[in-house]
ROMIFI-342192 format. One record per atom (N, C-alpha, C): atom name; x, y, z; residue number from 1. Coordinates in pm, whole numbers. Each point is the difference from the previous one (the first is absolute). Layout:
N
- name; X; Y; Z; resi
- CA; X; Y; Z; NUM
...
//
This chain:
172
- name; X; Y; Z; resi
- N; -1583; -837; 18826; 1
- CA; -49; 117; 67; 1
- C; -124; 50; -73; 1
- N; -87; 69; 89; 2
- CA; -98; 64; -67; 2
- C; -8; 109; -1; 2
- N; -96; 102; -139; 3
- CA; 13; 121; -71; 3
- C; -127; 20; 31; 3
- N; -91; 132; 105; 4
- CA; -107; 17; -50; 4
- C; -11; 60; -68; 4
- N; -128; 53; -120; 5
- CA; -12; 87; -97; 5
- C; -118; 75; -5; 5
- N; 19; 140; 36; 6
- CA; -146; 63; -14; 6
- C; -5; 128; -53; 6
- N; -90; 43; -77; 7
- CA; -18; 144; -44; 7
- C; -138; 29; -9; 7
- N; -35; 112; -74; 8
- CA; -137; 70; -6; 8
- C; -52; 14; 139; 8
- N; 49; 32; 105; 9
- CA; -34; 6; 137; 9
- C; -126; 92; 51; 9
- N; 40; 151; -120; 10
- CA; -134; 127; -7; 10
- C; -36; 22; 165; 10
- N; 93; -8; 68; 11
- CA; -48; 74; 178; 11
- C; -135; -111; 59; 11
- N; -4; -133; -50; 12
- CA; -66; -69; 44; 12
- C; 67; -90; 124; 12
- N; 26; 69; 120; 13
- CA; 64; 4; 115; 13
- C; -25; -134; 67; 13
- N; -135; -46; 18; 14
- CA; -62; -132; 2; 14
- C; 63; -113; -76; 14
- N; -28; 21; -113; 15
- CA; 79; -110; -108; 15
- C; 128; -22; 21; 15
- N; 67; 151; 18; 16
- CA; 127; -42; -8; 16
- C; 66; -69; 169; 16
- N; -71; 31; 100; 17
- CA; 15; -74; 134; 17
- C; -34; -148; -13; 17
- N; -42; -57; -106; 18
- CA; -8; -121; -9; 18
- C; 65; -42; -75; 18
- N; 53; -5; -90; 19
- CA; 113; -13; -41; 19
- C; 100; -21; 58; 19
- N; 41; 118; 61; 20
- CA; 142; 12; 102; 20
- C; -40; -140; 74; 20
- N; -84; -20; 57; 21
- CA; -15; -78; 108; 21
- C; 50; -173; -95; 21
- N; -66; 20; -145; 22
- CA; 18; -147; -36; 22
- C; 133; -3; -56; 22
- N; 67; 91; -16; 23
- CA; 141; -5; -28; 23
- C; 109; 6; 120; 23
- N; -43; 37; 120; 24
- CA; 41; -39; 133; 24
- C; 11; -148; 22; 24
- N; -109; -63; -17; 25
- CA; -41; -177; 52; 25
- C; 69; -36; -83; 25
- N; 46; 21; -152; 26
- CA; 33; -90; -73; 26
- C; 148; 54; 45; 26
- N; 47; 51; 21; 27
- CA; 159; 73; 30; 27
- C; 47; 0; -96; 27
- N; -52; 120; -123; 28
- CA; 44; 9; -55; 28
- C; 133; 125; -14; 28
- N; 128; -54; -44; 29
- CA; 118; 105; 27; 29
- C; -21; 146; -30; 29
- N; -62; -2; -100; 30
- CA; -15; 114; -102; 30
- C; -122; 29; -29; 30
- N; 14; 119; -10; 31
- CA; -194; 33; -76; 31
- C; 34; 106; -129; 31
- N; -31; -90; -121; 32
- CA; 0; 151; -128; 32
- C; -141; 86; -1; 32
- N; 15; 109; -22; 33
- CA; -132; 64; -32; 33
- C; 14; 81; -115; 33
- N; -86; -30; -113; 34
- CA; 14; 37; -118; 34
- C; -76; 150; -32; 34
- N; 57; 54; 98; 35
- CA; -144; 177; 5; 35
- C; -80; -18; 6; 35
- N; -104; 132; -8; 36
- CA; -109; 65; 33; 36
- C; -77; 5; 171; 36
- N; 125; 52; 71; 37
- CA; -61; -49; 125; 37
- C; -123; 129; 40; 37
- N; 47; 109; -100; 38
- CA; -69; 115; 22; 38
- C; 14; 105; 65; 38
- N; 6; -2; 149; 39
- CA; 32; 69; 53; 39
- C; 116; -23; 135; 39
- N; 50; 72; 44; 40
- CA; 65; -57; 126; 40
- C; -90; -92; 154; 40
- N; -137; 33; -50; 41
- CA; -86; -75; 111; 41
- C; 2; -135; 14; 41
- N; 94; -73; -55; 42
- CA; 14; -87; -2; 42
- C; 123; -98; 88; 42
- N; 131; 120; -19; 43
- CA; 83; -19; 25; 43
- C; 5; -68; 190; 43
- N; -44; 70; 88; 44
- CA; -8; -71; 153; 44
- C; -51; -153; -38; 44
- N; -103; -53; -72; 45
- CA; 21; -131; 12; 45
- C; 107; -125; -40; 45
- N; 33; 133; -110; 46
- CA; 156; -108; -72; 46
- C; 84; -17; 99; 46
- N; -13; 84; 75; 47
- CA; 147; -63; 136; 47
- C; -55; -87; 85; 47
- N; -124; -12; -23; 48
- CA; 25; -170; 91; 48
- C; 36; -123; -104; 48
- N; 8; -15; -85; 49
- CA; 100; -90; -102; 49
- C; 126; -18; 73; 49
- N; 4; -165; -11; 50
- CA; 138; -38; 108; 50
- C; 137; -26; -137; 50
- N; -45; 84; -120; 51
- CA; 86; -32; -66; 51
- C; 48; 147; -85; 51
- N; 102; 27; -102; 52
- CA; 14; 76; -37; 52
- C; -73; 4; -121; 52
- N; -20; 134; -34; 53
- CA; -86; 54; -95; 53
- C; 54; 57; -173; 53
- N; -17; -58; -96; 54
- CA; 83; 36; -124; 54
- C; -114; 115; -76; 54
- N; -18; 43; -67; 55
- CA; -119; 108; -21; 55
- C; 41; 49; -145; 55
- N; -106; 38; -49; 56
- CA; -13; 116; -124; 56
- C; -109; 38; 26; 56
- N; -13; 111; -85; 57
- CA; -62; 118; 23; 57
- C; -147; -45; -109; 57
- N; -111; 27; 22; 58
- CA; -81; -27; -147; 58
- C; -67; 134; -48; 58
- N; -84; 15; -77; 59
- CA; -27; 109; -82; 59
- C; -119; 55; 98; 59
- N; -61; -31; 86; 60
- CA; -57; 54; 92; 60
- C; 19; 83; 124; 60
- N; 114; -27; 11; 61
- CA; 46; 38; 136; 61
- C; 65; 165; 11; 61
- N; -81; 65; 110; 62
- CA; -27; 156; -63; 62
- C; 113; 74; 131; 62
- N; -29; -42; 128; 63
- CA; 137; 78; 54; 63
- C; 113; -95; 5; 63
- N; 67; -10; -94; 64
- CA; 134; -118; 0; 64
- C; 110; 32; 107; 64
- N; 7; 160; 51; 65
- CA; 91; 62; 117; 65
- C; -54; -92; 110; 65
- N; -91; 5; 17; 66
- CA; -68; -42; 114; 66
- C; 26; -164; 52; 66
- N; -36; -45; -105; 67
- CA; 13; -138; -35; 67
- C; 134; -41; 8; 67
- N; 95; 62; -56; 68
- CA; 136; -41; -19; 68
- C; 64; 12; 194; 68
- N; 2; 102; 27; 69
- CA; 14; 72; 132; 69
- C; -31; -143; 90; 69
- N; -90; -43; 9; 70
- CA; -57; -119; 111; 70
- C; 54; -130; -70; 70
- N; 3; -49; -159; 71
- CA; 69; -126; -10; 71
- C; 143; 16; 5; 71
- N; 74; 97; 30; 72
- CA; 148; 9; 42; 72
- C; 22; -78; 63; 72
- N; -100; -18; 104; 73
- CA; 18; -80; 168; 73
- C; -5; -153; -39; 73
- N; -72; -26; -112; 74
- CA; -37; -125; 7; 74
- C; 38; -133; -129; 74
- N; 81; 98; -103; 75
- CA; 22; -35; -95; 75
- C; 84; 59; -97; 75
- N; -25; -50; -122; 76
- CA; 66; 114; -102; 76
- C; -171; 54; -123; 76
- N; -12; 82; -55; 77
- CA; -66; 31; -107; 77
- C; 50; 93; -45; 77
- N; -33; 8; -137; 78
- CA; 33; 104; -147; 78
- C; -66; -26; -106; 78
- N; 64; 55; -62; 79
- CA; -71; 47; -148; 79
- C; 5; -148; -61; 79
- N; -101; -109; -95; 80
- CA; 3; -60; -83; 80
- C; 81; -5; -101; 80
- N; 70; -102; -65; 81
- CA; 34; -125; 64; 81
- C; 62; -20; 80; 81
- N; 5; -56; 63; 82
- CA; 109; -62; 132; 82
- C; 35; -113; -51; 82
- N; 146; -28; 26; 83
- CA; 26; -125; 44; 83
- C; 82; -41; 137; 83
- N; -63; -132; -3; 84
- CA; 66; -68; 139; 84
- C; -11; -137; 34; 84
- N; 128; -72; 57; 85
- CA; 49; -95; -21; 85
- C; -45; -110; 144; 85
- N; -15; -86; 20; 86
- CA; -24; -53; 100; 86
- C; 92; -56; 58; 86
- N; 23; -58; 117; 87
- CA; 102; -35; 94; 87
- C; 48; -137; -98; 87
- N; -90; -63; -47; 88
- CA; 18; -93; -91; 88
- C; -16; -48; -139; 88
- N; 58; 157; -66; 89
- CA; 3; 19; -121; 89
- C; -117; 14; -93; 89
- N; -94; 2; 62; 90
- CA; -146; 25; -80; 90
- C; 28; 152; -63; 90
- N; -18; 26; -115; 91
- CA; 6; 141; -75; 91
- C; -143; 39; -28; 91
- N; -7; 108; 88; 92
- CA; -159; 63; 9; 92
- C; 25; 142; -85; 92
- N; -80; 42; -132; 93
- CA; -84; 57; -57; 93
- C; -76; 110; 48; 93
- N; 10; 92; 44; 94
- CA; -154; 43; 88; 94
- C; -29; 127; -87; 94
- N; -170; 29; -4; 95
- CA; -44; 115; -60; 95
- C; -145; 44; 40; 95
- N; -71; 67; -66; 96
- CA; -97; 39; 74; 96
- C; -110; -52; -134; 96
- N; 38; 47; -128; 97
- CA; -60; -7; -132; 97
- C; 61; -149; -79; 97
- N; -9; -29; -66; 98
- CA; 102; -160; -45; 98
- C; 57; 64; -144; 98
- N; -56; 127; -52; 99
- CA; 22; 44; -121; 99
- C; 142; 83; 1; 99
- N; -22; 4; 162; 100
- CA; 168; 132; -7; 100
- C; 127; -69; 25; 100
- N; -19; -143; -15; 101
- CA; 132; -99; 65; 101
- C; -9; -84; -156; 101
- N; -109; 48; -123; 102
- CA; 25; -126; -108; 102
- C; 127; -4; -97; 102
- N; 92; 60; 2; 103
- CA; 112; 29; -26; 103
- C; 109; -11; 85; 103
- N; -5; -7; 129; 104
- CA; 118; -33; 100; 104
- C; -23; -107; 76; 104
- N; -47; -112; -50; 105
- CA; -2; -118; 106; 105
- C; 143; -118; -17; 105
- N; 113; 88; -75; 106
- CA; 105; -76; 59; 106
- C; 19; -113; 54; 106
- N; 41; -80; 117; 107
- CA; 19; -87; 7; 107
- C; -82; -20; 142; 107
- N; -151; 74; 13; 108
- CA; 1; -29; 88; 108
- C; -134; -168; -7; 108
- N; -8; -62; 138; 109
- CA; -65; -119; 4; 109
- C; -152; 32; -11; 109
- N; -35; 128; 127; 110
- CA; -117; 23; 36; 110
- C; 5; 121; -15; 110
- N; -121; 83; -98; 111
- CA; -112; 123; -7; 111
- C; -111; -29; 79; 111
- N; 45; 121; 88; 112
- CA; -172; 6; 49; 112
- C; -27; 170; -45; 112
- N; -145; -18; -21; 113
- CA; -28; 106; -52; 113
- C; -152; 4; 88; 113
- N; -81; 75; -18; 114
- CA; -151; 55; 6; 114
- C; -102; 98; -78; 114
- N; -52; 68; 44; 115
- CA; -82; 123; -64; 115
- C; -85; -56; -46; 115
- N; -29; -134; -73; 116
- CA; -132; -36; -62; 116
- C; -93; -63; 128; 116
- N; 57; -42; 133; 117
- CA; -83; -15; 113; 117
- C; -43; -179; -11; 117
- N; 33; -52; -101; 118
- CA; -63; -91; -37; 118
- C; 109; -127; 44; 118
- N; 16; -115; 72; 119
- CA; 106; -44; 2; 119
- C; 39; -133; -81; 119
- N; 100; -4; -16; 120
- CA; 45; -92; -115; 120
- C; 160; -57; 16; 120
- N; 52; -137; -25; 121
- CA; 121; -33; 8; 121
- C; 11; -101; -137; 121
- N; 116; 49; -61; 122
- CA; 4; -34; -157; 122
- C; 138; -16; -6; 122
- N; 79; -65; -107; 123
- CA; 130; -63; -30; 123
- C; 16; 15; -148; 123
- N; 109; 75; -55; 124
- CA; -18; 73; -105; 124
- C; 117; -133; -72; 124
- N; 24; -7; -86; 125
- CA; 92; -100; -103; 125
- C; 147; -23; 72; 125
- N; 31; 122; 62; 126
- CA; 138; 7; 28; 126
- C; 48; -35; 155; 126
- N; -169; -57; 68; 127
- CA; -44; -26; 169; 127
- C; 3; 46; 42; 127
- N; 33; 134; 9; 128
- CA; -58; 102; 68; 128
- C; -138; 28; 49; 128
- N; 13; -4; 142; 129
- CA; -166; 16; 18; 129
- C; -33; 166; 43; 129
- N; -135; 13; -56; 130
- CA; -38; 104; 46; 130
- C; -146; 3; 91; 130
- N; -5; 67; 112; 131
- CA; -78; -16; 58; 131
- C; -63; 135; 87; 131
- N; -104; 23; -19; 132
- CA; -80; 154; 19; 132
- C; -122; -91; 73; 132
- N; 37; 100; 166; 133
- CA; -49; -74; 91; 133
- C; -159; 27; 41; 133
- N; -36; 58; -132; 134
- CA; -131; 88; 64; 134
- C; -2; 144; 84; 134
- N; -111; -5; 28; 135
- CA; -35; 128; 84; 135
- C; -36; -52; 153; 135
- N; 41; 73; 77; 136
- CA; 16; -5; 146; 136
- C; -106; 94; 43; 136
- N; -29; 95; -35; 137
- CA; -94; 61; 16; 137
- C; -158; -28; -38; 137
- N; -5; -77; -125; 138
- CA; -114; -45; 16; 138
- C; -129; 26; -51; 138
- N; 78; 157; -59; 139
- CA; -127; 92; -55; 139
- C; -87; -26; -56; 139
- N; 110; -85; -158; 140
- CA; -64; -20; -109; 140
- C; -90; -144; -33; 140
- N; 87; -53; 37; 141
- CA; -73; -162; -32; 141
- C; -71; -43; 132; 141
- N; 29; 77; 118; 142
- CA; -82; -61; 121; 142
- C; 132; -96; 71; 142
- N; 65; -64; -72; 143
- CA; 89; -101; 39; 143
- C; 113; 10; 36; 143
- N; 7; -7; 80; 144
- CA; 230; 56; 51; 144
- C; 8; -89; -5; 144
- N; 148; -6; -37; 145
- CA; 107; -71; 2; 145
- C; 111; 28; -31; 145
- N; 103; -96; 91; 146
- CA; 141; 34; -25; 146
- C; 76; -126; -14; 146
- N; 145; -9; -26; 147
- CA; 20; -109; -93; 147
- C; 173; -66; 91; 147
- N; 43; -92; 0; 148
- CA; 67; -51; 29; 148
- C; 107; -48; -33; 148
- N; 117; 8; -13; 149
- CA; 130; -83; -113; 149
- C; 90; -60; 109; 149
- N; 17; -117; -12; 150
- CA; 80; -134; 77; 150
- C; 129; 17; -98; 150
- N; 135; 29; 84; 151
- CA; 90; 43; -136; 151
- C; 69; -150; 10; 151
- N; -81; -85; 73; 152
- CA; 92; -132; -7; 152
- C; -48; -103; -122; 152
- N; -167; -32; 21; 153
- CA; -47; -73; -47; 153
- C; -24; 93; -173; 153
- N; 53; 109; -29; 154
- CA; -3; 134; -90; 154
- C; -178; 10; -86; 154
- N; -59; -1; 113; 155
- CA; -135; -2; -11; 155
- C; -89; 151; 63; 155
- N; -140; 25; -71; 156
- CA; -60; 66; 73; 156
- C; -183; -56; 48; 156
- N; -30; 66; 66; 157
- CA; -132; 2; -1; 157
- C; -92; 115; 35; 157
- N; -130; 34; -51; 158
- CA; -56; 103; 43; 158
- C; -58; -48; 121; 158
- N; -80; 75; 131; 159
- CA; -44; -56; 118; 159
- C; -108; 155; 3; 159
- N; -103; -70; 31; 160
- CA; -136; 111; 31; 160
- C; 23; 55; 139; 160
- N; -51; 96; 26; 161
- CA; -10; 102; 121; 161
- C; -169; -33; 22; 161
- N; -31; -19; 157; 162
- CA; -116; 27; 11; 162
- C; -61; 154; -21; 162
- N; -130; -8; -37; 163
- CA; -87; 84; -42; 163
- C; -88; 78; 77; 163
- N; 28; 118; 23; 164
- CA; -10; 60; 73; 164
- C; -149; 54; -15; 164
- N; -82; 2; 97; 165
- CA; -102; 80; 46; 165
- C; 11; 155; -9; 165
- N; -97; 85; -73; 166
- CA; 36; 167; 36; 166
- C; -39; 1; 149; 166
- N; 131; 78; 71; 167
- CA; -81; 15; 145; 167
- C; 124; -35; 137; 167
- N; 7; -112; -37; 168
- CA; 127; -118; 56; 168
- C; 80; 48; 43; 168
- N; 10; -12; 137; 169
- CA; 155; 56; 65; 169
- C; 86; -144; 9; 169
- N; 130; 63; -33; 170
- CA; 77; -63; 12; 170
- C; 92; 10; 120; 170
- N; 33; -73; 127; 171
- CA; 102; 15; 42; 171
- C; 146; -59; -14; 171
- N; 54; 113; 74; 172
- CA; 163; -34; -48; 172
- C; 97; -78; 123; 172
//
């Protein structure tokens, strides 16, 4: 089965409609999002995701009522760390910072984390992978992306978002 993975979203409504869309084609079951979606303006596109939604909260995100209120419908989110288990035993990690889970990573397989925007998939001594899927939004590096975990083949990959034009309508 497949895991999509996305955070740093920052109300980049565009970015994140593409996404949804490439985590649709790939059918993926699940989608983690490692915070900062920002605001609730985001939330109407997450429900076209044909899958359920696992969530934390990141250090950006300023009306969390708001936010929380609309992913009711579509998922679960809370406070960092989360954990959660996959239909096929994959033990997911989740956080927003990687510094606030470096003491509780227990037994899990997979950390995903974000906030540095930058994306990266790494395997620590004990195989545990960790993987911080980038920024979806796009701000900083110019580059979205969001990231992928196959809980069969127990692999990930990062995958680029096209690059958006200022201006660009998107339809839905």
């Amino acid at each position: 089965m497949k895991i999509g993975i996305c955070a740093d979203i920052h109300d980049n409504v565009d970015n994140l409609r593409h996404s949804i869309r490439l985590f649709n084609a790939l059918q993926c079951s699940h989608v983690i999002i490692a915070g900062d979606f920002v605001s609730p303006l985001v939330v109407p596109s997450l429900r076209k995701l044909h899958s359920k939604v696992i969530a934390c909260f990141g250090d950006n995100d300023g009306n969390r009522r708001g936010i929380s209120g609309g992913m009711s419908i579509i998922g679960g989110l809370g406070e960092p760390p989360l954990c959660w288990t996959s239909r096929d035993g994959v033990r997911f990690l989740i956080c927003h910072q990687l510094q606030d889970v470096r003491d509780c990573l227990g037994e899990s397989d997979v950390v995903v984390f974000a906030h540095t925007h930058r994306p990266s998939i790494a395997e620590d001594r004990h195989g545990r992978l960790f993987i911080n899927p980038g920024e979806v939004g796009g701000w900083m590096f110019r580059k979205p992306t969001v990231a992928v975990y196959d809980t069969k083949q127990r692999s990930a990959e990062i995958l680029d978002l096209p690059v958006m034009s200022p201006g660009v309508i998107i339809e839905e």
